[in-house]
Every structure is written in C-alpha cells, then in structure tokens.
N, C-alpha and C positions, 0 to 999 in steps of 0.2 A: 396149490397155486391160487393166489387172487383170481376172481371172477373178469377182471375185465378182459382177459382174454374171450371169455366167453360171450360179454357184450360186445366186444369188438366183431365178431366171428355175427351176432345176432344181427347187429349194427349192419351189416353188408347183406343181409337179406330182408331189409325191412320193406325195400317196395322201391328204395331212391338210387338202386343200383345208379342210373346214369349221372345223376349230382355227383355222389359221393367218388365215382370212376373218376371223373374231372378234376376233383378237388387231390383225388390222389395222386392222379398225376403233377399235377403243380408242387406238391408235397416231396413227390420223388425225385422230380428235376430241382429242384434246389437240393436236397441231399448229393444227389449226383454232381452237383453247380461245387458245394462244399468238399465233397471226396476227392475232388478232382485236383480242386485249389491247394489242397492240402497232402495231397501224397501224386499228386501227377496223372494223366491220363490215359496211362497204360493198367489196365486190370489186374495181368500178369503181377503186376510188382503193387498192387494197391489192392489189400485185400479190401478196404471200406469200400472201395467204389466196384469191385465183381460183386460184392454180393448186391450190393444197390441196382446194377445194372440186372444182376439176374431178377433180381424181384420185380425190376421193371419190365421185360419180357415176360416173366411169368403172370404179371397181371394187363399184358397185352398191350401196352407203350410203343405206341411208334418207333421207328430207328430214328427219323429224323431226329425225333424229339429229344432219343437218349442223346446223339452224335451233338447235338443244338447244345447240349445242357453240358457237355463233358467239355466242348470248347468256351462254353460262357466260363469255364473255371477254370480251363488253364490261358485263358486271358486270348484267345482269337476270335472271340465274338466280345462284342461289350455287353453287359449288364448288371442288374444289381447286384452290390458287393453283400451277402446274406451275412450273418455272425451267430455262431452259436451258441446256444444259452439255455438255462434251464433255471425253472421257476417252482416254487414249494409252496405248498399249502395243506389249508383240510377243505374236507368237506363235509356234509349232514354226519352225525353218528362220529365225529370225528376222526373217518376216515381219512388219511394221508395218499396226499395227491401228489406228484411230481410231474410236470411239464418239460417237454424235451421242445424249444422251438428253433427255427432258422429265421434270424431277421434284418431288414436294413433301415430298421427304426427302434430302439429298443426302448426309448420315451413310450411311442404308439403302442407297444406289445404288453410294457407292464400296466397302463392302464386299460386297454380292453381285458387286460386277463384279471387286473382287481375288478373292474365290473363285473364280470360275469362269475366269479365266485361272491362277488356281493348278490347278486340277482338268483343265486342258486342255493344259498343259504350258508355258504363256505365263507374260507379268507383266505388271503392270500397273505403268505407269510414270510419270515425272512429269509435268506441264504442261509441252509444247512440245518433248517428245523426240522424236514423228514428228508432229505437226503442217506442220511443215515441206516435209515427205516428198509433201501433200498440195495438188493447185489448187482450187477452187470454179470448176466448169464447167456453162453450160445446157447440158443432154442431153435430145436430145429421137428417140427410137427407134422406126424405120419396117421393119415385117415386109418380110422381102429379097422375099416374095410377092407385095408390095403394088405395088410400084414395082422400079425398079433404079437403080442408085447414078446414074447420069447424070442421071434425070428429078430425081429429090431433091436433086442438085445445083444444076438448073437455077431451080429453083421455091426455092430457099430463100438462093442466094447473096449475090441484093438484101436479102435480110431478116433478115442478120448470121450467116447461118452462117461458123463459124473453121475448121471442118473437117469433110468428110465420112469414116465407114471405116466399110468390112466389116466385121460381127462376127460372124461363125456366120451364124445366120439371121436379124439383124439388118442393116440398115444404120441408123449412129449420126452424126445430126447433131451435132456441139459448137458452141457460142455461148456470148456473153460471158451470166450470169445476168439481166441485164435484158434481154434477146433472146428467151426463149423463147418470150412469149407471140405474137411476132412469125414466130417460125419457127412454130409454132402455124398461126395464120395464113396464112402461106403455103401451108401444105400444104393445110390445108382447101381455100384457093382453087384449087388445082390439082387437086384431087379427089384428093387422096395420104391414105388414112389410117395415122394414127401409133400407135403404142403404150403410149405412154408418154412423158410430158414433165416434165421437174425440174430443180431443181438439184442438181448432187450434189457429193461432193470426188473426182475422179481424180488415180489416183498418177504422179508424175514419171517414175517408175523402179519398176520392176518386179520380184520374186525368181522366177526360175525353178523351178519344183518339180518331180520328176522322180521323186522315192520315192514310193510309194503310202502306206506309212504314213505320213510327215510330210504327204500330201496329206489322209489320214483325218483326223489330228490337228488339221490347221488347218481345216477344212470341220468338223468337231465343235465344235472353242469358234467359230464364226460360229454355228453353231446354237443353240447355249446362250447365247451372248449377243442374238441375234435376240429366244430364246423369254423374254427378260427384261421384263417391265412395258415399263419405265424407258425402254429404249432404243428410239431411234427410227429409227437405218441403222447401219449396220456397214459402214465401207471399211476395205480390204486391197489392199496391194501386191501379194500372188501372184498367178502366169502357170501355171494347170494346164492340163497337156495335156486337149485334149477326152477323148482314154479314161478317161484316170485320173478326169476327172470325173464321166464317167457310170455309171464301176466306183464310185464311192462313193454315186452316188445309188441303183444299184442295191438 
C-alpha cells in the first residue's frame, strides 16, 4: 500500500490536532452537504452518507452539525451548492497525485491547486493522466492491538473481505466499496474494534522514495494540498521508508 496512508495517520499527530479537527469537520459537512443531495437523507437507504456520518461521530462532530449539513443537501437549509471533482497530477520523483475536492468555485480550486503544486515542485496535469494509476477500494483499518491478522480474517472473510495486510500498526481489510458497511459488521459482531472505514483510491504501483529530500518535498505539497478548503483526500503512489517518514514528521 502507498505511504500516504501513513502520513495521513503521522499528519494527525503532529502537534495541530485542534486546526486540523476543524478543517475536518468543514471537510466532512460538505461530504455529508453532497451525500445527502445525491442519494437523500435517509442513511438507511444511502450507503455514502451512513458511512460519512459514522466517520463523523467517530471523529467526534457535533449532531447539530451533522443534522445542519444533511439538511443543507437535501435543500431545507440554504447554502453552497459544493460540486465534485477531482484533479491529477505529479509531484517530486514523479510521484502521481490525485485530488478528490468538493467545490463551489471550480475556476478558484484549479488555480490554487496549480499554485501549490507549482510551489512544491509538482504539476498539475490533465484529466485522466494518473487516474488510471488508481483503484477505488473499501478499507476498513483494524489497530494490529486490537486483534491479529488471523482473527480479522476469520470474522470478515464471509463478509467480502478481498484482502487482508499488515501495515505498521495497522491490519487493513480491503473490499469491493459496497462491502464495507458489511465488513463493519462483521467486526462488530466478533467484538473486533476498527479504526476507520471508507472508501478510498489505492495505487496499482508504487514509486519507491529513498532521498530524504524528494521524501520532504512530496510529504510538503500533500500538506498544502490537504490544508486546502477545496480538497477532500489526497492519494499518492509513494512507498517511504518508515525512517524517512518519521524524520519528516519530526
């Protein structure tokens, strides 16, 4: 698996816990503003918007806030109309980037996002240059503390796990995207608790990184493109060594 799981994961413990908490939240009420518009307001019947919502309890979101955000999308509050989009590029080492945003300016969005891989040593490049590069996979991530990879195997096989793997201190279930809420479920039922459950894009293939500074360089624009409004995940194909990574989080 690409590394930026693992900066992401570094990312949330670098010291800005309370910025970065805010910034998520605005991140996941527009998600939730989108889910809602798009498949209705009911959970039950919208699988995008239960897992949005669980993510958002799980990373401690107000109810007003979700309740605020679910009616901003199915049109009983007013507010911005968001649009989703997604933006390609490289970065240092030319690494393949993919930006997932929500926006209600998509003039504003592509130029801050061509600066900031100008500014970081990347480009920003056309529709469908690394799209390709990328799968849409359910992931759904269990603390290696919680369980060990056998039990999570056993409790989630019947219930569409494609693969289980070690990852640091993770163990990662992968499933097809309409699985999750199933692998979900499994684990509960087996008293296994999870960390995290989504869908995400992982990369086919991988760029090895081995320089510290092309590792600084490409870990800086994920950070500048993170700390953007607009954008909603940020995948990348690099593979950093754990040192180098925790030398940059340093």
């Amino acid at each position: 698996m690409s590394g930026h799981s693992k900066w992401h994961n570094i990312r949330l413990r670098k010291g800005k816990q309370d910025a970065v908490r805010s910034k998520l939240f605005t991140k996941i009420a527009r998600e939730i503003i989108v889910a809602a518009r798009e498949g209705g307001g009911n959970p039950d019947s919208n699988l995008r918007l239960k897992l949005t919502i669980q993510k958002a309890r799980e990373n401690s979101m107000p109810a007003d806030n979700i309740k605020r955000a679910i009616q901003r999308g199915t049109g009983e509050v007013e507010g911005a109309n968001y649009e989703e989009t997604y933006y390609e590029g490289y970065g240092p080492a030319g690494v393949a980037v993919l930006v997932s945003c929500l926006t209600d300016n998509r003039n504003r969005t592509v130029a801050e996002l061509r600066n900031i891989f100008s500014k970081s040593g990347g480009n920003l490049g056309e529709s469908g240059c690394v799209a390709w590069m990328f799968e849409q996979t359910g992931l759904v991530q269990v603390p290696a503390d919680k369980a060990d990879e056998d039990t999570v195997m056993m409790a989630t096989m019947d219930a569409g796990a494609d693969d289980i793997r070690m990852e640091g201190d993770s163990i990662d279930v992968l499933c097809q995207p309409n699985d999750v809420q199933q692998i979900r479920d499994a684990l509960t039922a087996a008293g296994i608790e999870y960390s995290s459950a989504e869908v995400t894009m992982l990369p086919k293939s991988t760029v090895r990184i081995e320089d510290s500074k092309e590792a600084n360089q490409i870990l800086r624009l994920l950070d500048a493109l993170d700390d953007n409004d607009d954008v909603q995940q940020v995948y990348a194909n690099f593979d950093i060594p754990d040192e180098l990574m925790q030398e940059a989080a340093a």
